[in-house]
N, C-alpha and C positions, 0 to 999 in steps of 0.2 A: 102596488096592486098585486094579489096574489092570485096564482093561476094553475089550474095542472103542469104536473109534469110534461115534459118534451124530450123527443130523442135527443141521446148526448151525440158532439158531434156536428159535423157540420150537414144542415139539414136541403136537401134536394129541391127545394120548392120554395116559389119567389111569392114574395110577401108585400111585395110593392115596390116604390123606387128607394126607400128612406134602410137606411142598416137598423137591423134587431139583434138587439144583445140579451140575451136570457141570460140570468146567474141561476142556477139551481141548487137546494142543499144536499150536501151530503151528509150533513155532520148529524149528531145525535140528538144533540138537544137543541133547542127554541134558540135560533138569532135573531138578536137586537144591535143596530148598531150601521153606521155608517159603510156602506157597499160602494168600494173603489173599483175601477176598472181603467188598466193601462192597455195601450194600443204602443209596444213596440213595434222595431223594424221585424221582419220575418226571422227567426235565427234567434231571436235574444232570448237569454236561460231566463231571465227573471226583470219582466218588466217592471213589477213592482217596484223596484230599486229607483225606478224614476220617480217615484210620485213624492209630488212636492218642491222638485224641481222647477226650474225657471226658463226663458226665453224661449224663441218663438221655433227654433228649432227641437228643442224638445217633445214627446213623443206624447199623443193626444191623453187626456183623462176625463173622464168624466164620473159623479156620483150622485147616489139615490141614498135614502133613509131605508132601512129593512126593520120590522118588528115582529117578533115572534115567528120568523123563521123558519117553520120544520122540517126534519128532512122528507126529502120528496115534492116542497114545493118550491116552486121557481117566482123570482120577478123578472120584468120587462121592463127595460131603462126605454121610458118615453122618446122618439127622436125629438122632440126640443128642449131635451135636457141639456142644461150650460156645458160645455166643452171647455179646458181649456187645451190648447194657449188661447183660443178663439172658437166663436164660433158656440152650435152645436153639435148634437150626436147627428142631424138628420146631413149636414155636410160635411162631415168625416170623406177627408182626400179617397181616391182610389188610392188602393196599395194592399200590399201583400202585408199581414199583421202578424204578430205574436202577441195573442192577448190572455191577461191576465187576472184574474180579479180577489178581492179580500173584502173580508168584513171586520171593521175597524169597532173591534169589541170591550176591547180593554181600559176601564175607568180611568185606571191611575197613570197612563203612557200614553200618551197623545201623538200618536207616532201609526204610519196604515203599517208595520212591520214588527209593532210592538207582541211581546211575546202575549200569547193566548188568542190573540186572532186568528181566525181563519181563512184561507189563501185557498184556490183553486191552483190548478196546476197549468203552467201556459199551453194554449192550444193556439195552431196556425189556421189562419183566416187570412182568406180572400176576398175583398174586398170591392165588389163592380159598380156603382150604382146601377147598370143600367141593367144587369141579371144580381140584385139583390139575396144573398144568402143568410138566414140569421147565424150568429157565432154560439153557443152555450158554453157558460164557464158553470163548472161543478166544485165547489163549496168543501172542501173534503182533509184537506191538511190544517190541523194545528200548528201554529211558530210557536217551536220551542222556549221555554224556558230557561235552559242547562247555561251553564257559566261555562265559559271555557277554563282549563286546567289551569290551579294557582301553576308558579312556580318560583325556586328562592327567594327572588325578586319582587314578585307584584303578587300580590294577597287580596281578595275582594273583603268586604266587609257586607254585610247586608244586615240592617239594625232597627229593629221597630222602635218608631221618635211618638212616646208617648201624645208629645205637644200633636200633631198632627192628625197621629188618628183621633184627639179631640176635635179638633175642627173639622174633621172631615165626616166624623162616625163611621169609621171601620175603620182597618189594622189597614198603617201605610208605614213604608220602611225608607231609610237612609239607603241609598244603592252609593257603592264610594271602593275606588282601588284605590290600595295601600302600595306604594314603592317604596321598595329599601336601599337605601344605597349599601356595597357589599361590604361597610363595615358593621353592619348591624349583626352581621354573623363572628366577626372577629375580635368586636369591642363587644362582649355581653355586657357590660356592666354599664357601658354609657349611654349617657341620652345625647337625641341630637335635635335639631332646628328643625321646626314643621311649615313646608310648602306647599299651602294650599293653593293648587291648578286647578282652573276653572277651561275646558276647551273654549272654540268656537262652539255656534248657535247648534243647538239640540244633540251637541258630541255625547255619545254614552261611556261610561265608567269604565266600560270593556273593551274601550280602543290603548286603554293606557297598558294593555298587556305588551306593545313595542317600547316601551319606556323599562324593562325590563332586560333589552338586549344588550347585551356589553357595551355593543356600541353606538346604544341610542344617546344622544346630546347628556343627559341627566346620568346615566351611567359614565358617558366619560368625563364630565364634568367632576363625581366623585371620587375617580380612580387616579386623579391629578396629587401629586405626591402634596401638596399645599393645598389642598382643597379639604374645606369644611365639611364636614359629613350632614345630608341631610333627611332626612326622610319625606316626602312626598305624598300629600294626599289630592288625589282625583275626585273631581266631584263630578254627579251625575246631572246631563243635561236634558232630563228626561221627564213630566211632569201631566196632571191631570187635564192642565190646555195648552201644553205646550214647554216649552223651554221653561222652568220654573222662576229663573235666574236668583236664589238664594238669599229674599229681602222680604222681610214680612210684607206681606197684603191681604187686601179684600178678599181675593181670587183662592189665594196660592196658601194662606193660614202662616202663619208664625216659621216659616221659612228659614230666616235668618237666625231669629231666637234656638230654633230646632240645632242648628247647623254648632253653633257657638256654646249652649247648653248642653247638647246632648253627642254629638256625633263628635266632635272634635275633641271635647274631654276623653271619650270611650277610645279615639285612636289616640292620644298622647297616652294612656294607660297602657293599651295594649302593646303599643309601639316607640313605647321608652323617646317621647319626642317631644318637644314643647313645652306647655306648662305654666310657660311666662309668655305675656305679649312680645320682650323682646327678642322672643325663639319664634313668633309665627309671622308667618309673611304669605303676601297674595298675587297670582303672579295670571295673568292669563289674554287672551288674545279677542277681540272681536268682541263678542258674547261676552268671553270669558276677561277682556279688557274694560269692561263694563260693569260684569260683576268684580272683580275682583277690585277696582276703585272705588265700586260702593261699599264692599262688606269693610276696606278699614276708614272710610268717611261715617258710613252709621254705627261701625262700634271702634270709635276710634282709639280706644285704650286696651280693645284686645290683640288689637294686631300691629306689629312693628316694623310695618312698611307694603307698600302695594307695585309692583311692575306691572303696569297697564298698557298693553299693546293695541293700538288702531281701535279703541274704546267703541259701544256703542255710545247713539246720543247722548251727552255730557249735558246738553244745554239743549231745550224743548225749544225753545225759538228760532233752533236749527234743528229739528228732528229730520233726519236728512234734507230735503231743501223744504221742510213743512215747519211753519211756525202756528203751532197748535195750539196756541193761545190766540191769534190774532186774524188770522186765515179763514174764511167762511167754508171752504170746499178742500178736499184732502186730494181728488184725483185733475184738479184742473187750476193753475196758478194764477196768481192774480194781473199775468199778462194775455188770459183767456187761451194760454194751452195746457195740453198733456204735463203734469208735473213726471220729469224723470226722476227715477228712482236708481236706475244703476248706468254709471257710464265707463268704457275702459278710459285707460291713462292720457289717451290721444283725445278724450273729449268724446267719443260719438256715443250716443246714448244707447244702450241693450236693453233697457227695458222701464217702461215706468212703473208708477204706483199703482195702476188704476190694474194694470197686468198682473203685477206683483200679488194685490191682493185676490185675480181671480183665481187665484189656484187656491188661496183660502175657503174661497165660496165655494167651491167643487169640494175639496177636502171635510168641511166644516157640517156638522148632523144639520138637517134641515135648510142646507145652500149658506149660512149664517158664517160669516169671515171669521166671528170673533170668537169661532170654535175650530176651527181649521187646525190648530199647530203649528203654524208655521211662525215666523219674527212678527206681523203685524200682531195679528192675535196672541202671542205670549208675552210682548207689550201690554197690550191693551188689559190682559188680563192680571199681570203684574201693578201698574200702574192707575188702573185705574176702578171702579166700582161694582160692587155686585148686586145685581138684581135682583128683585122682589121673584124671580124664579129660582133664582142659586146660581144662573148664569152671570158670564162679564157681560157688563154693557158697554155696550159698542160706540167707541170716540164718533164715527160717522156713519152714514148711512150705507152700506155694502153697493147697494147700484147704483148710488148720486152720487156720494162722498162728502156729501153735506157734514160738517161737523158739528157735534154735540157741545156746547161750548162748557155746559157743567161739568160734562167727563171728563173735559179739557183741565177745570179746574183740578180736579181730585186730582189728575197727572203730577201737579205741580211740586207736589210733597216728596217726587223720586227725582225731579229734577235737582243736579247736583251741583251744578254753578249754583241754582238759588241757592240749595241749603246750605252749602259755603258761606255763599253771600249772608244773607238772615240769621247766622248760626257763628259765624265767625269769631266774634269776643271768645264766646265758650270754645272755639272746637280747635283756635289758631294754639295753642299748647298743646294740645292731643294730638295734632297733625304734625305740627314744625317738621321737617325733613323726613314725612315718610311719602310725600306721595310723588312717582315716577311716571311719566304719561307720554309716550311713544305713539306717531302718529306722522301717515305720509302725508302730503299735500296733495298731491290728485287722488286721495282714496274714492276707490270705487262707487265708495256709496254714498260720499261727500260728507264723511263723518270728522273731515281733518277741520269743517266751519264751528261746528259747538265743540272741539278743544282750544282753536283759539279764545273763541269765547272765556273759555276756562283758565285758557293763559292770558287770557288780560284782565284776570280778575286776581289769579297767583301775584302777577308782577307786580302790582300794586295795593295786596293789603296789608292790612295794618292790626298787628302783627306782621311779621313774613311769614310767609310758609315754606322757606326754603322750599321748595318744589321742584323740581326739575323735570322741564317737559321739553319735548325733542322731537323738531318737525324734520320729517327728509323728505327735500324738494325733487322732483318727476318722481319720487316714492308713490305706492299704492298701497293697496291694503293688505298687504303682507309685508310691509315694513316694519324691523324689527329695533331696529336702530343697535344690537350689539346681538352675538351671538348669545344661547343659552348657556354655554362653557360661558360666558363673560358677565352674562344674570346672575348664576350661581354661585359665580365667585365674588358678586357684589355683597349679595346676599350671606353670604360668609364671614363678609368681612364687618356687613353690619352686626350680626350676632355677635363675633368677637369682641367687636368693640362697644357690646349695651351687654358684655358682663359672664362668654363662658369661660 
């Protein structure tokens, strides 16, 4: 709804029992685009930092649709607007706030922080119900753009992937940090082995400027007088619905073909690295234990070898405790409770699914999960089909959790024990000894059930797959099972021996 202006500031006159939050613009031109709003503790610089975030002690959010924006008019987040953790806006606790709000603008960055949005600046608010004051957040700073400064070490790369901006229809670019290890300065003439690192879920390209310090794991890992030289490439966890995870789909356009055509030729050129499958290797954690297991299962002859840590789902008949082939309902199990979604090491449960995905529904244009950004929806939209609108369609219903069982099908084709399984004659030569799968037993998110899966299907096919997969027992989800000093010198030792 749009409305006059309102004074900025916290406004003197009670409006009823319910809190009223105005966003007003400041900016110049016409917004469109999802309007967030965090309710930090009183004191905090930048509530927005939270949003997205999970469990029940995390600090309220709530959001509205905004179009055509201008400056000078304001909207009014309804009080029965969805709240998470819980709740609505009209029961927002007493307490003192630092609130904050943005407009989530930006097409190709699925992210409320992504560069080109527009952010208000936090204002402190008090909070009574019972002498109700409305809050107004003003619309007025742009999030930068700027790259943080190369140096010797980590180099960005920023590359427009023809393949993409085909599917997409406008210019969309590779975002990717380049590491050197410091003989790339003193050997000019040599090439060296390319490691491609995949973060955790939605890590951006420009975190990898600490891998850069002398004495971050990958720098001293190189500086070892017996160490392999490698170059290192980062990829970007950052994408149009979310987490893109680097594997052609519906959603996300030729991903993987992009990544292996285009981006990766252009950094072994630039960066004297690779060249041959038996020089590239994949190596990454979570998210990044997930991609990095797919990209050398779907191009198994480009790449010569994967370390996959604490993987996501491996096997959909455990997609955390969801088997989404067989399951009628996503947020209620077939013992008629709450399915949990995340528990610590002791077992007690922090949060389910049904929570999990509300901070989708808050995040996502029009209350819609399967636009939110966050892991369900960069799943769903990797995975699974696009709709007769250009949107992903959604495995289940955002308020029931009814599940879709068709979308369920299309899933099927990412699931990676299947295409093992179904694909094996062909793929058990192309694979033989290159895949590594690390994974605790009480992980958090109970992702250590679809790698067993996956190791009882290694154990016993036909072919072997040489494979080596590595559970560690009271482990959780940051079990690594050897240090990155001990990755990289695997890693070294494989290149050596497939031929520098």
């Amino acid at each position: 709804m749009i409305s006059t202006p309102v004074a900025v500031g916290l406004l003197a006159f009670c409006l009823g029992a319910e809190p009223e939050v105005v966003i007003r613009s400041g900016y110049g031109a016409p917004l469109t685009g999802r309007a967030i709003v965090v309710f930090a503790h009183l004191g905090d610089p930048a509530p927005l930092e939270h949003a997205g975030h999970t469990g029940m002690d995390t600090p309220a959010m709530v959001g509205v649709d905004a179009r055509n924006l201008t400056r000078g008019e304001t909207i009014r987040i309804p009080s029965g607007t969805l709240r998470f953790p819980q709740g609505t806006l009209a029961d927002l606790p007493a307490g003192q706030y630092s609130v904050q709000a943005v407009i989530h603008k930006n097409p190709d960055i699925n992210l409320p922080l992504a560069p080109g949005n527009v952010r208000s600046k936090p204002v402190a608010w008090i909070h009574d119900p019972q002498d109700p004051k409305p809050v107004e957040l003003v619309l007025s700073e742009v999030i930068s753009d700027k790259l943080p400064p190369e140096t010797e070490r980590v180099k960005w790369v920023i590359l427009r992937s023809e393949m993409l901006s085909r599917f997409f229809g406008r210019d969309m670019y590779h975002r990717a940090a380049v590491i050197l290890p410091p003989q790339f300065a003193t050997e000019p003439q040599a090439r060296f082995p390319l490691v491609v690192r995949i973060g955790g879920f939605g890590s951006r390209f420009t975190g990898a400027i600490s891998s850069g310090h002398p004495n971050s794991p990958f720098q001293r890992a190189m500086a070892k007088p017996d160490a392999v030289p490698m170059v290192m490439l980062h990829l970007d966890g950052a994408g149009p619905w979310g987490d893109p995870y680097h594997v052609n789909s519906a959603n996300n356009g030729p991903m993987g073909d992009a990544l292996t055509t285009e981006l990766i030729p252009e950094i072994e050129k630039r960066f004297r690295s690779g060249g041959k499958p038996a020089w590239r290797f994949t190596e990454g954690h979570s998210t990044g234990g997930w991609v990095s297991l797919a990209l050398q299962v779907f191009h198994p002859e480009f790449f010569g070898g994967c370390w996959s840590h604490c993987p996501d789902p491996v096997d959909f008949r455990d997609f955390e405790v969801l088997n989404i082939y067989s399951e009628p309902n996503a947020y209620i199990n077939r013992f008629g409770f709450e399915r949990p979604a995340m528990r610590t090491t002791k077992g007690d449960i922090q949060y389910t699914l049904r929570h999990e995905v509300l901070v989708e529904r808050v995040l996502g244009r029009g209350g819609r999960w399967e636009l939110g950004g966050k892991d369900w929806s960069s799943w769903n939209a990797t995975f699974g089909p696009r709709g007769a609108d250009g949107f992903p369609v959604p495995l289940w219903d955002g308020a029931t959790g009814k599940i879709n069982p068709t979308v369920a099908a299309h899933f099927r084709k990412y699931d990676i024990r299947n295409h093992l399984d179904t694909n094996w004659t062909t793929l058990a030569p192309k694979l033989s000894g290159k895949i590594r799968v690390f994974s605790g037993e009480l992980d958090e998110y109970y992702l250590n059930n679809a790698v067993h899966r996956l190791d009882d299907f290694l154990k016993t096919a036909t072919p072997s797959a040489n494979a080596k997969i590595v559970f560690g027992p009271t482990q959780g989800h940051s079990f690594r099972g050897h240090s990155d000093e001990e990755m990289f010198a695997e890693m070294g030792q494989t290149a050596m021996g497939q031929g520098r």
